[in-house]
C-alpha positions as CSV (number, residue, x, y, z in Angstrom):
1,X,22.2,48.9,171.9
2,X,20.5,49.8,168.6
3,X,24.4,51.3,167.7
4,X,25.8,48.0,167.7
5,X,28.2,46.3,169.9
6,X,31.2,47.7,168.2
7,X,30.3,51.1,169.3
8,X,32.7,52.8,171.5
9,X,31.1,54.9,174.1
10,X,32.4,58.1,174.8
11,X,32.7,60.9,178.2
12,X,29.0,62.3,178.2
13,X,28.0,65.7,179.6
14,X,29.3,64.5,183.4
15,X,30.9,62.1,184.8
16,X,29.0,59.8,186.1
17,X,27.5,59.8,181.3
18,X,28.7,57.8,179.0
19,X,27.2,59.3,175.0
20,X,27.1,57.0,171.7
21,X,28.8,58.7,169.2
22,X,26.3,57.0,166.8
23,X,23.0,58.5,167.8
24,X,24.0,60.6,170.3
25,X,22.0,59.1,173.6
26,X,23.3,58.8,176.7
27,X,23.9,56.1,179.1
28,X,24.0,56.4,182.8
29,X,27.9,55.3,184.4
30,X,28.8,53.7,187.2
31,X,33.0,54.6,187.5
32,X,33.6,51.8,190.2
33,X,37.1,50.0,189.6
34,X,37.5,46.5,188.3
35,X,40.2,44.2,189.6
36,X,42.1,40.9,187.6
37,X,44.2,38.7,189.9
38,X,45.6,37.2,186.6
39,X,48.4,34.5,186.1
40,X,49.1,31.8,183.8
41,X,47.8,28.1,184.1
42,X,48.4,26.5,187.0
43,X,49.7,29.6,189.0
44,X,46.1,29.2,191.6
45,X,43.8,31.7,190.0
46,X,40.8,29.4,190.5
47,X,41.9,28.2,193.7
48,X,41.4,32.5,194.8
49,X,37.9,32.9,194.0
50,X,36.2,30.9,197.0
51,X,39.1,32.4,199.3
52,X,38.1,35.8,198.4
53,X,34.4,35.5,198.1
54,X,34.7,34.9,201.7
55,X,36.8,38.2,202.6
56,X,35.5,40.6,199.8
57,X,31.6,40.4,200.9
58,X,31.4,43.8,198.9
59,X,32.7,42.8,195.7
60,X,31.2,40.6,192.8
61,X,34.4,37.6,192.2
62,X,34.1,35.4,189.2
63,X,36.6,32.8,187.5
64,X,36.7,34.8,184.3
65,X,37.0,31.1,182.8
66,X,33.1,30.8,183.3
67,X,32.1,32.7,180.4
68,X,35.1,30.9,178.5
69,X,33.0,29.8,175.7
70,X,32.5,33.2,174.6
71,X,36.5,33.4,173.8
72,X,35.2,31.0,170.6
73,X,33.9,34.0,169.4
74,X,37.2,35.8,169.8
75,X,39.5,36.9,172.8
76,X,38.6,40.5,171.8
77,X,34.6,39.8,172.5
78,X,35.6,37.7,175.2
79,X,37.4,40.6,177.3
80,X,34.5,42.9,176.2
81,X,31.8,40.8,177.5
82,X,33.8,41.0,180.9
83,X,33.9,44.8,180.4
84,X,29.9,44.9,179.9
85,X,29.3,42.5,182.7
86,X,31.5,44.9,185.0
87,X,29.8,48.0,183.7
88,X,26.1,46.6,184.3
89,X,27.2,45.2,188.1
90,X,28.9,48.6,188.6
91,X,25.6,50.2,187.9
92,X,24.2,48.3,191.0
93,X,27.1,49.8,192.9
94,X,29.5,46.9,193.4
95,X,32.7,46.9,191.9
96,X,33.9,43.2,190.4
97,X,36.9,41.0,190.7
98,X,37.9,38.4,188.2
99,X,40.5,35.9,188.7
100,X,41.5,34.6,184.8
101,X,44.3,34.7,182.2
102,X,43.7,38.6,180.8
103,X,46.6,41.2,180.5
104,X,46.5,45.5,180.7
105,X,46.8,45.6,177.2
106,X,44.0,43.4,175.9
107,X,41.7,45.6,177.9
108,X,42.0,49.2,177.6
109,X,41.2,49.1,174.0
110,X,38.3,47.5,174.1
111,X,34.5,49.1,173.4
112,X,33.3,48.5,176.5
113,X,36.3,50.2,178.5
114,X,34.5,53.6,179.0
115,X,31.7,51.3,181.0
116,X,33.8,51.0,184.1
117,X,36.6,52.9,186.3
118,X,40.0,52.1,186.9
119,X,41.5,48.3,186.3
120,X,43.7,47.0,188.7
121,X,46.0,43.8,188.2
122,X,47.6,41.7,190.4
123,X,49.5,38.7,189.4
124,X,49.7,35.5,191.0
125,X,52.8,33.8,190.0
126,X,54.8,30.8,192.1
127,X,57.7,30.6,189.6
128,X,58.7,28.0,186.8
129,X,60.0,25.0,188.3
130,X,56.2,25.3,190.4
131,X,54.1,26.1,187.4
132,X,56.0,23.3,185.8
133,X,55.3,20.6,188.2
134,X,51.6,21.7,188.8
135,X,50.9,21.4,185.1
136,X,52.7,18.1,184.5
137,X,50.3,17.0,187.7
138,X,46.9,17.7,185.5
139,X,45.0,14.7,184.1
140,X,45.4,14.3,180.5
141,X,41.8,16.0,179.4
142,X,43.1,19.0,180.6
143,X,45.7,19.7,177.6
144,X,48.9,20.4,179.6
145,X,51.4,18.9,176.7
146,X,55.1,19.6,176.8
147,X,54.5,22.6,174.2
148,X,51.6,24.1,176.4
149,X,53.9,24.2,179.4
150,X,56.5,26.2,177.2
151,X,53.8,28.3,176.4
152,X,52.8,29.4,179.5
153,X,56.5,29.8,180.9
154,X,57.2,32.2,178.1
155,X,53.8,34.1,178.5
156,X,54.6,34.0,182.5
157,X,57.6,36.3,181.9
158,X,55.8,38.6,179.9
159,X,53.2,38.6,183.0
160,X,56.5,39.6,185.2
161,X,57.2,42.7,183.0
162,X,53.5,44.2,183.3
163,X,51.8,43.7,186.5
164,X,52.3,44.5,190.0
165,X,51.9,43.3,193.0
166,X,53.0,39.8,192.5
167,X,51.7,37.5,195.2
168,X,54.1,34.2,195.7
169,X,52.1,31.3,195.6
170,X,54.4,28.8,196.3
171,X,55.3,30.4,199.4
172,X,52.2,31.9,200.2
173,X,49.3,29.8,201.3
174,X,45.8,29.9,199.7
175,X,45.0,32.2,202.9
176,X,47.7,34.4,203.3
177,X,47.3,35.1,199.6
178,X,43.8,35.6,199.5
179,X,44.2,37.7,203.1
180,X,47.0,39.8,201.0
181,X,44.8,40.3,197.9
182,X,42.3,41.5,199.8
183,X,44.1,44.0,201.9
184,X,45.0,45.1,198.1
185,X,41.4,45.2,196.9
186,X,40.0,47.2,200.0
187,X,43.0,50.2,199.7
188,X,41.9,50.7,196.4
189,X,38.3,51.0,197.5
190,X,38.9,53.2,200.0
191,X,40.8,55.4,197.3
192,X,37.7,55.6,195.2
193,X,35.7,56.4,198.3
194,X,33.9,52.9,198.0
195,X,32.7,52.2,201.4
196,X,34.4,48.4,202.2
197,X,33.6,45.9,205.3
198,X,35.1,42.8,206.7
């Protein structure tokens, strides 16, 4: 902390150490995974989090939107403060889900990637024309103009092109998706060794 918050951490003497190339010290890591169901506005990432708190009793779930204000200060510091938050919940030995608009690339080079172990995406993605009409449905406070829906179909395809699995959720309902997602989150746990429950 007295390195500043810039300061990427770096492998320490094990595994499980994390050394300031600052000062030197070392920090104790907690390599647990961290998972993103991401998608663009209006493809049902908030509608996920109560569906999976319920089935993932063993993982931390946030809307990554709660800490949103933070993104004033920068998408770069936003993602990091994600990164720390995961690191410091790892360290009581759960991993964390967030459902929110972040992509692969706006994370790994972050300062606070060394905090955590593997990320996994998912996308959640119910197509165009449903995006579209979901968007066009919100109340006027919320912003979604003609240009914004644009927006989000353009940054929707560059979604397509990164992330796997992709979860339908037109098709799907809000169960069967969150039932999937799940299934997703837990065979990745048992990878890492994580024990997991139902």
């Amino acid at each position: 902390m007295n390195c500043g918050p810039g300061t990427v951490m770096r492998p320490g003497g094990t595994r499980e150490t994390l050394c300031c190339p600052v000062c030197g010290g070392e920090t104790r890591r907690a390599a647990l995974p961290l998972f993103v169901v991401a998608g663009v506005s209006g493809s049902g990432k908030t509608t996920m989090v109560e569906a999976l708190r319920s089935r993932l009793s063993e993982v931390e779930i946030f809307d990554a939107d709660v800490i949103l204000h933070i993104a004033a200060l920068g998408w770069e510091t936003f993602g990091n403060t994600w990164l720390q938050l995961a690191g410091a919940i790892a360290l009581n030995g759960r991993p964390t889900l967030l459902c929110g608009t972040l992509t692969p690339e706006q994370l790994v080079n972050l300062p606070g990637r060394g905090l955590i172990g593997p990320i996994h995406f998912c996308l959640l993605d119910p197509g165009h024309e449903v995006i579209t009409t979901r968007l066009r449905a919100r109340p006027a406070w919320r912003g979604s103009t003609e240009e914004f829906i644009a927006q989000q179909a353009g940054f929707a395809e560059s979604l397509r092109t990164q992330i796997t699995p992709v979860f339908d959720t037109a098709t799907l309902t809000v169960a069967d998706t969150a039932d999937a997602i799940a299934g997703w989150a837990r065979r990745l746990l048992s990878d890492t060794g994580v024990v997991t429950g139902r």
